[in-house]
C-alpha positions in Angstrom: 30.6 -17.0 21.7 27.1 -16.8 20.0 27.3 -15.5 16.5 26.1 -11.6 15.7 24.3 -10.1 13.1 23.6 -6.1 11.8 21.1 -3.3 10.4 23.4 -3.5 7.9 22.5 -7.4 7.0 19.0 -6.4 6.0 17.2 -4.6 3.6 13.6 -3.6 5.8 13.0 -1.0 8.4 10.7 -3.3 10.0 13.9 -5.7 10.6 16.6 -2.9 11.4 14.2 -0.9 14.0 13.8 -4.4 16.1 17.5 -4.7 16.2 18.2 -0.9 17.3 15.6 -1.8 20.1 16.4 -5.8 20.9 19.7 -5.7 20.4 23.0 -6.3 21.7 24.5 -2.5 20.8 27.7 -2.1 19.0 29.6 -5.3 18.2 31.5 -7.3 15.5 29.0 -8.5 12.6 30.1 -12.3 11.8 28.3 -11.6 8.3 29.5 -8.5 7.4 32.6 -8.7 8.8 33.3 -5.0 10.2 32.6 -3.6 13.7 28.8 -2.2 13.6 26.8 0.1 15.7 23.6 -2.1 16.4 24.0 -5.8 16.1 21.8 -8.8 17.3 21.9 -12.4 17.7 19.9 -13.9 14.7 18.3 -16.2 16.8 16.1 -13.4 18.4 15.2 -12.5 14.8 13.6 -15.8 14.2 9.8 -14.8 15.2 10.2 -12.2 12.5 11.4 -14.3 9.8 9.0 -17.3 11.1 6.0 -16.1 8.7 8.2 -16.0 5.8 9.9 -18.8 6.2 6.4 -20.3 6.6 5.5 -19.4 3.3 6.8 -22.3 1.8 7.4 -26.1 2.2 9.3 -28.8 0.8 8.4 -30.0 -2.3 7.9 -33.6 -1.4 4.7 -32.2 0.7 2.8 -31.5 -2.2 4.1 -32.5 -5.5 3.1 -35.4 -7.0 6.7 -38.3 -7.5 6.4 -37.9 -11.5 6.5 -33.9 -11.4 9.6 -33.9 -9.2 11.2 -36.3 -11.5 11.5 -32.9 -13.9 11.6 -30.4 -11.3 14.7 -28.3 -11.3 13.4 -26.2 -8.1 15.1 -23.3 -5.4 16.2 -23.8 -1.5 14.6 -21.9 0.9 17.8 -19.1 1.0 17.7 -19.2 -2.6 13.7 -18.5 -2.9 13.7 -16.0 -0.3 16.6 -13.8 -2.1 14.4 -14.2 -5.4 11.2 -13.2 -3.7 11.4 -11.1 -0.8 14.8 -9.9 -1.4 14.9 -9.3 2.7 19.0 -9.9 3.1 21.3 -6.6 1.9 23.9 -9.4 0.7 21.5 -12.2 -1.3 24.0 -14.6 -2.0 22.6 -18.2 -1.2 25.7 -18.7 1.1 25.3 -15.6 3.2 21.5 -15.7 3.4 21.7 -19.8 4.2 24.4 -18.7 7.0 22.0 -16.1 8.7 19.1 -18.6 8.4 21.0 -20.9 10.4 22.0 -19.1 13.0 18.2 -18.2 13.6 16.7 -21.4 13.3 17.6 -25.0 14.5 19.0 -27.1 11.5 15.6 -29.5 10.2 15.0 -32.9 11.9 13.3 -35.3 9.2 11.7 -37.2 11.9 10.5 -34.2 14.0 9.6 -32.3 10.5 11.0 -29.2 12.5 13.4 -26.6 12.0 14.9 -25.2 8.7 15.8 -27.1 6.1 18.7 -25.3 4.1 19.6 -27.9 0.9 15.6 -29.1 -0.1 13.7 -27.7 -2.5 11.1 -25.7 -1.5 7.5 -23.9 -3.2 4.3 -22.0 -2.0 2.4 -24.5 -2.5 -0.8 -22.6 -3.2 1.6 -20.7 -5.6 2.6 -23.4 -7.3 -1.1 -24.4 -8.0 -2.4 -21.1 -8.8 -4.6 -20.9 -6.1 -3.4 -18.0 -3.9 -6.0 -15.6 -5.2 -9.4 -18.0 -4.6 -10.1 -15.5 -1.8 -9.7 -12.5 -3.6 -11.8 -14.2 -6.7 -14.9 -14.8 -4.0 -14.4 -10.8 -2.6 -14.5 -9.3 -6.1 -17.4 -11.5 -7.3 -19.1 -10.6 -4.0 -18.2 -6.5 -4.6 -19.5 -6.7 -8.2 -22.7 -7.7 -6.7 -23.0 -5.9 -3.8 -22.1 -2.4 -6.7 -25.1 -3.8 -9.2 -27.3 -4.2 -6.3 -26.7 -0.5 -4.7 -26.9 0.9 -8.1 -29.6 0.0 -9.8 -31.8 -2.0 -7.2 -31.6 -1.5 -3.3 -29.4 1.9 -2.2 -29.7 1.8 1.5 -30.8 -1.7 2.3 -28.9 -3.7 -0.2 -30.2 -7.7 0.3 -26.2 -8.7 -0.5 -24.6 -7.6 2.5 -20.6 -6.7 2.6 -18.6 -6.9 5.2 -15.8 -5.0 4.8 -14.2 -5.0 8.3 -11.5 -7.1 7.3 -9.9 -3.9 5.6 -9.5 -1.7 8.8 -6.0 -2.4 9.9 -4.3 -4.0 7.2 -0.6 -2.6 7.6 -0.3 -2.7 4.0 -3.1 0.2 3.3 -2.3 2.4 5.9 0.0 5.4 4.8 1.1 7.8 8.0 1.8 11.3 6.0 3.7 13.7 8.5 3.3 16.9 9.8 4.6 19.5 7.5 4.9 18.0 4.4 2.3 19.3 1.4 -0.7 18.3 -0.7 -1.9 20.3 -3.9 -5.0 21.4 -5.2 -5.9 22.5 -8.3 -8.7 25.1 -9.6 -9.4 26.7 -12.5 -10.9 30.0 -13.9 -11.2 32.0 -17.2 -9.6 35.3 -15.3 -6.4 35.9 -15.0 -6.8 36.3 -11.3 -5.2 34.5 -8.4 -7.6 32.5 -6.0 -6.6 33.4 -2.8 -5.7 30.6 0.0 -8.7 30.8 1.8 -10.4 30.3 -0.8 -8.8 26.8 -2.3 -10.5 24.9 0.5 -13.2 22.0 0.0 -16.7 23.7 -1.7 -19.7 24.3 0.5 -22.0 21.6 1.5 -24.8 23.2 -0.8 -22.1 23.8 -4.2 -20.8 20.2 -3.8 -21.4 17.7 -6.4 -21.0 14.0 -6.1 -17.6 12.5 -6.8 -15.5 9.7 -6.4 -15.5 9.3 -2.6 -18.1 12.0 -1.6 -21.7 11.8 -2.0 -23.5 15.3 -3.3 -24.1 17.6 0.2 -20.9 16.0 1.6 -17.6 17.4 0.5 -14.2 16.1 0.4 -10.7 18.3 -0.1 -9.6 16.7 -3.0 -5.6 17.1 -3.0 -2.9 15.4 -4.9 0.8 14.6 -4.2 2.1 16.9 -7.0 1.1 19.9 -8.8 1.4 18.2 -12.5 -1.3 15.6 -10.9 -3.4 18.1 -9.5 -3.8 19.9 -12.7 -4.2 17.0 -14.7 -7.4 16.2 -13.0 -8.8 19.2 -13.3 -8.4 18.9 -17.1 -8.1 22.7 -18.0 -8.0 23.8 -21.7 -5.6 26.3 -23.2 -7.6 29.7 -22.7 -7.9 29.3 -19.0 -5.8 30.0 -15.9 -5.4 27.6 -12.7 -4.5 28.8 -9.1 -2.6 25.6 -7.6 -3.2 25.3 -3.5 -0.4 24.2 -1.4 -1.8 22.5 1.6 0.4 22.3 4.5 -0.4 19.0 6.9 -0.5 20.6 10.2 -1.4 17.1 11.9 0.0 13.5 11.3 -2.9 12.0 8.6 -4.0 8.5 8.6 -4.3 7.4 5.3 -6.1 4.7 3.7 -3.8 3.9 0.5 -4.9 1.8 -2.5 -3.0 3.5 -5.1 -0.1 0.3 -5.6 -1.6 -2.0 -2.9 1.9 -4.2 -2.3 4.0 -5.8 0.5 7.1 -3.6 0.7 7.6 -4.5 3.8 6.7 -8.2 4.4 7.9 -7.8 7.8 4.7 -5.6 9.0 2.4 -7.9 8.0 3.4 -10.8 10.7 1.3 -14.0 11.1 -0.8 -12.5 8.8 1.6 -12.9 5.8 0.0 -15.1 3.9 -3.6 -14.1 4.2 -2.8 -10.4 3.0 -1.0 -12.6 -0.2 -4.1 -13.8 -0.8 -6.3 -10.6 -0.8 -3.7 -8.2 -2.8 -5.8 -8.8 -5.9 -9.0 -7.6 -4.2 -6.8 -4.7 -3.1 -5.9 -4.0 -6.3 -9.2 -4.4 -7.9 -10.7 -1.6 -5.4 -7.5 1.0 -5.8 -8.5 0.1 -10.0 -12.3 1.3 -8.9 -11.3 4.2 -6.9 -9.5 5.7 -9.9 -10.9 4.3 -13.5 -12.1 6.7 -15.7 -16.1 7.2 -15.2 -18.4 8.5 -18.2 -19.5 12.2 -17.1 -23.4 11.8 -17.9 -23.0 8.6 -15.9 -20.3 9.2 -13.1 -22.8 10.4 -10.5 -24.8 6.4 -10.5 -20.9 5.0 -11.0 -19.3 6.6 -8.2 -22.0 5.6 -5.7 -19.8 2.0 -5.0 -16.6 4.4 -4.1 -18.7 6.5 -2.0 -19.9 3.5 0.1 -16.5 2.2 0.1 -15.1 5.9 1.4 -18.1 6.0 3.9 -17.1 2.6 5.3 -13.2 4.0 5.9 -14.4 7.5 7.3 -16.3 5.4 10.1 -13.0 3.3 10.9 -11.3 6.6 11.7 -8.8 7.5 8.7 -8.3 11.1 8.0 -8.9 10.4 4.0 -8.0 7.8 0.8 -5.7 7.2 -1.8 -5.9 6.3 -4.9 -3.1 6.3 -8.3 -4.1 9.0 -10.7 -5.5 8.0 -14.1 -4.1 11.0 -15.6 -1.4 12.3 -13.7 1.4 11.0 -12.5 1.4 11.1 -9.0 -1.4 10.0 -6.3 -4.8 11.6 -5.5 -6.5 12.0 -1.8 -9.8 12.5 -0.8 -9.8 14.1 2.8 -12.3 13.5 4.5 -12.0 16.4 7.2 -9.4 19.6 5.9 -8.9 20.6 9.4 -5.7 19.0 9.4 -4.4 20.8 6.4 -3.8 24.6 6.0 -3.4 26.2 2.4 -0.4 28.1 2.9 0.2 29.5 -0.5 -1.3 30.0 -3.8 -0.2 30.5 -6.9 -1.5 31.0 -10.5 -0.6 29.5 -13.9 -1.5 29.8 -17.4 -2.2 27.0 -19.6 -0.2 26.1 -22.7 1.2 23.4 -24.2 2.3 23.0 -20.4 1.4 25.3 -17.2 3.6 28.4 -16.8 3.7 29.9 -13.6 2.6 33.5 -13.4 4.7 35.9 -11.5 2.6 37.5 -8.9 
C-alpha cells in the first residue's frame, strides 16, 4: 500500500491547497503518524517540489577536486530545511523520507532522480553570481532615470522594457473586500474633515508625487493609522482627521514593499529566475519609498511616476511600497472607486496623536 502524506507535513498554502484538491481525502499520514483529514501520495507532489529540488546540484558538477577536498557541505533534505524551510517537521530524516517517496532514488549512470546522501549547492550561489541579472536591470534603470530626467522625457533613446514585471506571483498582493486603508490630513482647525471629503484632491489641486504626475491624482492610503500620519508629517499645533477607507472590491496590488519568496511554491518553473531578479525588486521598492529633497522631489519622482504609469497600464488597481517613516506600508491607488471612506475621525497632535471625541 503506497505510502501517504498530509497538510499537516508542510509549512505553504501553495502545498496544503493542492493536497485538499489532489488528494486522496482522509487517511493515515505515514509521517506524521496520526489519522488526517486531507492526505496525498507524495509522489503526486513531485511537480511541485521539482523546481526546488532543481535548485541545486551535486557538488562534483561544479566544484573544482582541490575545493572539495575541504568542503564540509549539506544533502539535499538538509539544504532544503535550512533554506526553504518547506517541511512542518525539518528533521533531515523526515524531510529525506518525504523526498523519497516523491522522487525515484538517483541512478549515477542515468544522472536521474534524487540523490539523498551527496552534497549538494546552487551553484550560481556558491559563485556569487545569482544577481548578474539584476546588476544589468539596475544599471539599465539608472540610465533609463538620468536619461528621463535631465535629457529626453517622452522619447527617451535608452528604452526599458519592463514587461517582465506584470505577473510575477511574488509582487502581486490580492487585498479583500472589506478590510481598511487610512488616510491622513491635516489642518490648523480643530474641525473634523468629513468622509466625503478625505478622497483623492482634484485633478487641478494635485501636485506631483511619488507615483502620480501633477494633473493626475492618486488616493494615497496606508495600512495603519500611525503610518498614515507619519507621512503627513504634522507638527504639534495642528489637528489631523484620519480616513478609513473601506475596500468595497477585491484590489490588485502591485507590492514592492519586502519583495521576497514566502511562498516558493507560487513561483513554479520560474523559481530560479525570480532568485535572480529579487535585487532589482528590491532596488525599485527602495526607489518607490527613499526620502526625496522637497525643492527637488518633483524632477526625482518622475522615474516612480513612469514606473507607476507602466503598472496602471497592466491593469493593477494601485502600488505598494514600505514606509520610510512609519511603520506599516503605503499605497498609491490608482482609481478610489474601489474604496469607500466610511468614517472619519480627528486627532490632536502631541508628543503622540490623541484622538478627539466627537
Amino acid at each position: 500500500m503506497p505510502k501517504l502524506c498530509c497538510t499537516d507535513c508542510f509549512e505553504h498554502k501553495t502545498v496544503q491547497d493542492f493536497i485538499k484538491e489532489n488528494g486522496s481525502g482522509r487517511g493515515f499520514c505515514d509521517f506524521c503518524e496520526e489519522n488526517k483529514r486531507h492526505c496525498i501520495e507524495p509522489y503526486y507532489l513531485a511537480d511541485l517540489f521539482r523546481p526546488l529540488v532543481d535548485l541545486y546540484e551535486r557538488i562534483e558538477n561544479f566544484m573544482p577536486l582541490e575545493m572539495m577536498k575541504e568542503f564540509e557541505g549539506q544533502n539535499i533534505a538538509e539544504k532544503l530545511a535550512e533554506d526553504w524551510a518547506p517541511f512542518s517537521n525539518d528533521l533531515p530524516d523526515n524531510v529525506g523520507r518525504i523526498l523519497s517517496a516523491m522522487f525515484p532514488c538517483y541512478d549515477h549512470k542515468e544522472d536521474d532522480g534524487i540523490d539523498l546522501d551527496g552534497w549538494v549547492e546552487n551553484s550560481d550561489m556558491f559563485w556569487g553570481a545569482e544577481d548578474e541579472p539584476s546588476i544589468l536591470l539596475e544599471k539599465a534603470w539608472k540610465e533609463f532615470c538620468e536619461e528621463i530626467i535631465s535629457e529626453n522625457r517622452f522619447f527617451p533613446k535608452k528604452q526599458l522594457d519592463l514587461d517582465f514585471l506584470n505577473g510575477i506571483p511574488i509582487l502581486v498582493q490580492d487585498l479583500k473586500e472589506g478590510k481598511f486603508l487610512f488616510r491622513a490630513r491635516k489642518s490648523s482647525k480643530k474641525q473634523k474633515i468629513a468622509p466625503r471629503n478625505m478622497g483623492k484632491p482634484p485633478a487641478y489641486l494635485s501636485q506631483p508625487g511619488r507615483a502620480n504626475p501633477k494633473g493626475i491624482p492618486y488616493l494615497y492610503l496606508a495600512t495603519d493609522n500611525q503610518t498614515a500620519i507619519h507621512e503627513i508629517r504634522p507638527q504639534t499645533t495642528q489637528f489631523v482627521t484620519i480616513g478609513n477607507f473601506k475596500i468595497t472590491r477585491e484590489l490588485k496590488i502591485f507590492d514592492l514593499s519586502n519583495p521576497r519568496i514566502y511562498d516558493p511554491f507560487l513561483c513554479g518553473e520560474d523559481l530560479q529566475h525570480i532568485i535572480t531578479l529579487l535585487s532589482f525588486f528590491r532596488m525599485l521598492g527602495h526607489e518607490l519609498s527613499k526620502p526625496v529633497d522637497p525643492k527637488e522631489k518633483e524632477l526625482h519622482y518622475i522615474p516612480t511616476q513612469y514606473l507607476c504609469e507602466f503598472i496602471k497600464h497592466q491593469g493593477y488597481d494601485g502600488i505598494s511600497y514600505k514606509s520610510h517613516i512609519g511603520p506599516g506600508r503605503n499605497i498609491a491607488l490608482f482609481d478610489e472607486s474601489k474604496v469607500k471612506c466610511t468614517r472619519s475621525i480627528l486627532y490632536s497632535i502631541d508628543a503622540k496623536p490623541i484622538k478627539i471625541n466627537p
